[in-house]
Backbone bond lengths (Angstrom), bond angles and torsions (degrees), N, CA, C in turn:
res aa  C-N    CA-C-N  psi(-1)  N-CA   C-N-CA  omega(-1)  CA-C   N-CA-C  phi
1 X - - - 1.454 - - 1.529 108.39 -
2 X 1.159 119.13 116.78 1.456 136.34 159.47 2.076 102.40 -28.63
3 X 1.740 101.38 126.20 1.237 117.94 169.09 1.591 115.07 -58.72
4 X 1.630 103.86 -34.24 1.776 113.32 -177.03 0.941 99.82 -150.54
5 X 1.627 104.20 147.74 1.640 113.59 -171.61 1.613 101.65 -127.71
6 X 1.426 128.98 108.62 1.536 120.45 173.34 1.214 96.95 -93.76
7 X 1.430 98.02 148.48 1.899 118.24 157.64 1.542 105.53 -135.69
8 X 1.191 86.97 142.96 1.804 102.15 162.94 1.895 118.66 -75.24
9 X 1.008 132.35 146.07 1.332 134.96 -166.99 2.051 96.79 -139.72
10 X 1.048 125.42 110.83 1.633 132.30 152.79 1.268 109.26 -75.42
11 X 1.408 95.20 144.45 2.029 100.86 169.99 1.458 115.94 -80.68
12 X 1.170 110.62 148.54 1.499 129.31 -170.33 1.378 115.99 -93.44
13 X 1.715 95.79 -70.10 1.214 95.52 -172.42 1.788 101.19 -150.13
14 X 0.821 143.45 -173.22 1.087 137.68 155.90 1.829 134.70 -120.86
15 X 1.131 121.38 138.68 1.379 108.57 -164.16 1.435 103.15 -128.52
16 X 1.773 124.45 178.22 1.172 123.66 -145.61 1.696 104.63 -68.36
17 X 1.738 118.90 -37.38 1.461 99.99 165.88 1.477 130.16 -128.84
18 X 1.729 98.09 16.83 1.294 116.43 -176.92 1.500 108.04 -118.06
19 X 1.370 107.90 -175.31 1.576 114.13 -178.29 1.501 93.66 -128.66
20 X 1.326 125.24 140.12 1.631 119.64 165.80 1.397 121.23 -96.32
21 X 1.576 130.58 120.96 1.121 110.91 -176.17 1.462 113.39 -141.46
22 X 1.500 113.33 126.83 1.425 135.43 159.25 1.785 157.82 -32.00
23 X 1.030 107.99 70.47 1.277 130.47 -149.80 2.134 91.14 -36.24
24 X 1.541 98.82 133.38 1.798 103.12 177.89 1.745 99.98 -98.08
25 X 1.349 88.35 117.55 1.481 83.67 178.57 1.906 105.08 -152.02
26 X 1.409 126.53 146.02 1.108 116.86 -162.82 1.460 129.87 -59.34
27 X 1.593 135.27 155.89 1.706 111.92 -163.45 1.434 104.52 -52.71
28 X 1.392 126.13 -45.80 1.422 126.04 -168.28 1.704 126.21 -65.53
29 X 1.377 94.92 -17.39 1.556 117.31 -177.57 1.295 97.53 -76.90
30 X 1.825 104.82 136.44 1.783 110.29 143.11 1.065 124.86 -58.01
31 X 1.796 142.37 135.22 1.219 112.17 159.88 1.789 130.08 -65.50
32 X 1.101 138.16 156.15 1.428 146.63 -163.08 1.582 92.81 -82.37
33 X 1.356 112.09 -31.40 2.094 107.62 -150.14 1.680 81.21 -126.60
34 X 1.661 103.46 -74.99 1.434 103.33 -167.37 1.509 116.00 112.09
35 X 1.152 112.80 -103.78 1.503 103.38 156.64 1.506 138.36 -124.39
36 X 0.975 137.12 -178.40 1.896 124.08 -174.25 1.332 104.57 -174.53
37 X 1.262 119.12 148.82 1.253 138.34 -160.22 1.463 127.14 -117.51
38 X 1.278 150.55 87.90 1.428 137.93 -120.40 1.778 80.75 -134.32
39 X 1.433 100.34 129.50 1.628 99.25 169.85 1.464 108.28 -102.89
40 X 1.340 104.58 135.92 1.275 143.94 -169.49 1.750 113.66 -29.16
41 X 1.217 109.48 -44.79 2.041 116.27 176.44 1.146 86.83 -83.98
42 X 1.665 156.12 -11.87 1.286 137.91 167.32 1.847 109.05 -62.73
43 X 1.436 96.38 -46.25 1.290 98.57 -172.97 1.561 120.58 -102.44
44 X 1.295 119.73 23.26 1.231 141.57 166.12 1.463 103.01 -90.54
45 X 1.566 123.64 -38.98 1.504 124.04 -174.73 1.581 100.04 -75.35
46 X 1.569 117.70 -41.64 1.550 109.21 160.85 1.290 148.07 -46.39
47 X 1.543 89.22 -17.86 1.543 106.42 178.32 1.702 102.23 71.02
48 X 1.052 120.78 35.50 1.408 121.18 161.79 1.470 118.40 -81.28
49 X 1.784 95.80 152.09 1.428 107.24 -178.65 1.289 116.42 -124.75
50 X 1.397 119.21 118.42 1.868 109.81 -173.22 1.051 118.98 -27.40
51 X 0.821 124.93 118.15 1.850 129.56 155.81 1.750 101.27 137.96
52 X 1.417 92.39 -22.26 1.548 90.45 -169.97 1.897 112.45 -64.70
53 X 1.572 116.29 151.12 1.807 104.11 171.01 1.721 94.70 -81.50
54 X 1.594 84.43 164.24 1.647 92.06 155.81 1.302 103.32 -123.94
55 X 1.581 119.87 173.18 1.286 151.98 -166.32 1.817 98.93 -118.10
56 X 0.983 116.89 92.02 1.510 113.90 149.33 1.655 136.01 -84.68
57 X 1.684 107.61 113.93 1.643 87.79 -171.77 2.191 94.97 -104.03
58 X 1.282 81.23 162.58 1.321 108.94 -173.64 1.332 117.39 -108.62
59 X 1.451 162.60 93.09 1.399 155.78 178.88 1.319 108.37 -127.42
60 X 1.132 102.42 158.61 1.784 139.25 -172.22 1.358 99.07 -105.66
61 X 1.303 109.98 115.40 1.774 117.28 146.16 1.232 103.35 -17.55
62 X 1.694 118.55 139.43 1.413 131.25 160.96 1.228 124.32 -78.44
């Protein structure tokens, strides 16, 4: 099993203080996450711009 797992996430939709976003994963593939919800001053400190994906990484204590 992989130490870290990244996925890419597209925006969905947007809501009153979050953004919704959609795990990219192939038609035949399960998604791993599925969906996730990022509030909005989180991704203002990222300097994100609608439309853009994000990359979520995932790791395990060493």
């Amino acid at each position: 099993m992989p130490e870290q797992l990244s996925l890419t996430f597209t925006p969905e939709r947007e809501t009153k203080r979050t953004w919704r976003f959609v795990e990219d994963c192939l038609l035949d593939d399960e998604p791993r996450i599925g969906t996730i919800y990022i509030r909005k001053a989180t991704l203002k400190q990222l300097d994100w711009q609608a439309g853009d994906s994000i990359i979520l990484s995932i790791s395990t204590p060493a």
